[in-house]
N, C-alpha and C positions, 0 to 999 in steps of 0.2 A: 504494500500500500504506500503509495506518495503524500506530499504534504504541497498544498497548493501554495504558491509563491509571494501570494498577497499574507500568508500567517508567518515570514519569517520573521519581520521587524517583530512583531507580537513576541514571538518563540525565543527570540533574543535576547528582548526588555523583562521576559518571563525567568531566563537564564542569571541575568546578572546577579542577583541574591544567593544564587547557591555556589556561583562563582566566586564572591566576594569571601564569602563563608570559607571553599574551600582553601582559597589564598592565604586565610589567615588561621587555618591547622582546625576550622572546623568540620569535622567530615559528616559529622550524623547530622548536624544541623542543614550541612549542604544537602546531604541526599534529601532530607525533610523537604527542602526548598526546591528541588526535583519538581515536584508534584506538582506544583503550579503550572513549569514549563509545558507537564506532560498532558495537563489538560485541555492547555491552548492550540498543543500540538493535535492533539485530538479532534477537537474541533477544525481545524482547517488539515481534517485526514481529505485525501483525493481516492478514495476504494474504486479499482474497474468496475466496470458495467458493460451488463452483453445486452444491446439493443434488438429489438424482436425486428423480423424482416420480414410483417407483413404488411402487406402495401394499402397505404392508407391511415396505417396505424401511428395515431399521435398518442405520443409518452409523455409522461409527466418531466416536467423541464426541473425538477425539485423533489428533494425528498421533505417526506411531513407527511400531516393527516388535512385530507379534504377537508375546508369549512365548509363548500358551496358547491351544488353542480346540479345546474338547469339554466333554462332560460335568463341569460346577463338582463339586469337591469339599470336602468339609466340611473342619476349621473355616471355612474362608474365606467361605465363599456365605452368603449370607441363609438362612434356614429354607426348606424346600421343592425341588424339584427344576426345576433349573436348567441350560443351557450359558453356558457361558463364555468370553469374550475377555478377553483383558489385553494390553495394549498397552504397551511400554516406552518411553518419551519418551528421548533422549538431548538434551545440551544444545545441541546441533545444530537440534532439531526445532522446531516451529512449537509455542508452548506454549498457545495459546488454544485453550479448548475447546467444543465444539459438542453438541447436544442430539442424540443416537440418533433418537430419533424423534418425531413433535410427539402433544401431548398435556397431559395437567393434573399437574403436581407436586401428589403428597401427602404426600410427609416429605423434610428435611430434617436430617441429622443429623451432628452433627462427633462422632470419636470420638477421644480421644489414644490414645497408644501411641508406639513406637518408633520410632528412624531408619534400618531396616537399608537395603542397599543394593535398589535399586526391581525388581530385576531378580531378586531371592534367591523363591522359589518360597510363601515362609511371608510376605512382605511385607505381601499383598494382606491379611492375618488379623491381623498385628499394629501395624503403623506407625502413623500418627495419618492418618488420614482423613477424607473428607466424603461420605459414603452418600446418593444423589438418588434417591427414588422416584419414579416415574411411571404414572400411567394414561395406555392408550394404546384405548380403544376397550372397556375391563373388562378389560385385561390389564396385568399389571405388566410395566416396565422398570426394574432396577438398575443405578445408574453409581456408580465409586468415584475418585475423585480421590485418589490416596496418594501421601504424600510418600515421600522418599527419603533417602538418606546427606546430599546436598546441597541437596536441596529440601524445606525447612522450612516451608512456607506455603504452602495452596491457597485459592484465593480462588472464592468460589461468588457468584453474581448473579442468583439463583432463591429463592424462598420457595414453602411449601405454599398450593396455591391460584393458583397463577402457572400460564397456559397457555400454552405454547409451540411451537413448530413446528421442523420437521426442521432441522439445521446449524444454530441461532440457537445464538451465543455465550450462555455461560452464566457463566463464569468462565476462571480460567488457576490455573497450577500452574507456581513459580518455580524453574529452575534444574536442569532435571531429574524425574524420575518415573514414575508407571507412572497409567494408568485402568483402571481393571476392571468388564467390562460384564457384564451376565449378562439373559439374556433365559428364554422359555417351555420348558420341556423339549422341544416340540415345533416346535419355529421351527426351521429348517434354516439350517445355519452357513456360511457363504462364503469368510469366511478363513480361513486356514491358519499353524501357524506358521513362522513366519520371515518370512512377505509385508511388506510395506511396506506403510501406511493413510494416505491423508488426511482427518486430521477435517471431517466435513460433507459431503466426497465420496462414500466409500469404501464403499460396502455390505457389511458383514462378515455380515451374516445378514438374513433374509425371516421373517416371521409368516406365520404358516397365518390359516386367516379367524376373526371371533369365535367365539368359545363353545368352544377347543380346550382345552388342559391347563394354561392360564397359573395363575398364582397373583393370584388381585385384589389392587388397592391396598387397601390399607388405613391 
């Protein structure tokens, strides 16, 4: 298992204390001081993932447990008619996240706004987030990386024009959070809420074939 590159600084500032300790001949105190290192390490772990190769199939971009999956409701959704997944990350969870489905990012967009808590129902509409377009074949896919009460910073590793393919890391989201995915009015939904998801794994919904109800990139 790797460690994603956005937790070194973290892993580092985590290290010095037990560092300090050991410089100056204290060893049980230092390993004590281990511990902390080891759980920021844990938190920014990168575990593989085997993406499923059915065609259609959009995975959850996140691991966590489903708040939400039906029908998106306004304000929060993009323009146009949409379902919905949100996915709530606890600090528990695997924080790197994964691309729904492969295809061509066409926008990229960071919006501020608020810190409320990741899991409060109006989050996904107001906090500060990073909104990922994608074309998937003439159909749009929306992903939202939102922060939270404790997670101030999402980090995105995708620009408009970057093609990409199912489960490919794309960025992480530190400390906590929620993702919010919204696919074609017409794609049939898989998860449910409360299930458990793992990003890259997890099929949460199926695409109907070209030329259905999706909304284009644009």
């Amino acid at each position: 298992m790797s460690i994603d590159r956005a937790g070194v600084p973290f892993i580092g500032l985590a290290c010095v204390p037990s560092l300090a300790c050991l410089a100056a001949g204290l060893v049980f105190p230092a390993l004590l001081l281990c511990i902390p290192a080891l759980l920021v390490a844990l938190f920014f772990r990168d575990p593989p993932r085997e993406p499923p190769r059915d065609t259609g199939a959009v995975v959850a971009p996140a691991d966590g447990r489903v708040l939400f999956a039906g029908a998106a409701e306004a304000p929060g959704a993009p323009p146009g008619a949409w379902q919905q997944v949100s996915i709530f990350l606890s600090p528990l969870d695997v924080h790197v996240n994964r691309v729904p489905i492969g295809g061509r990012i066409t926008r990229v967009d960071h919006v501020r706004g608020t810190f409320l808590p990741a899991y409060r129902p109006g989050a996904g509409a107001s906090n500060e987030r990073c909104e990922i377009w994608l074309d998937h074949e003439g159909r749009t896919i929306v992903f939202r990386q939102v922060v939270g009460a404790l997670a101030r910073r999402v980090v995105c590793r995708v620009t408009p024009g970057t093609d990409v393919r199912t489960g490919q890391r794309f960025g992480i989201m530190k400390f906590g959070s929620r993702m919010d995915l919204f696919v074609p009015i017409d794609a049939v939904l898989v998860a449910a809420r409360g299930d458990r998801v793992r990003g890259g794994e997890t099929v949460v919904a199926r695409l109907g074939p070209p030329g259905g109800d999706g909304t284009r990139a644009s």
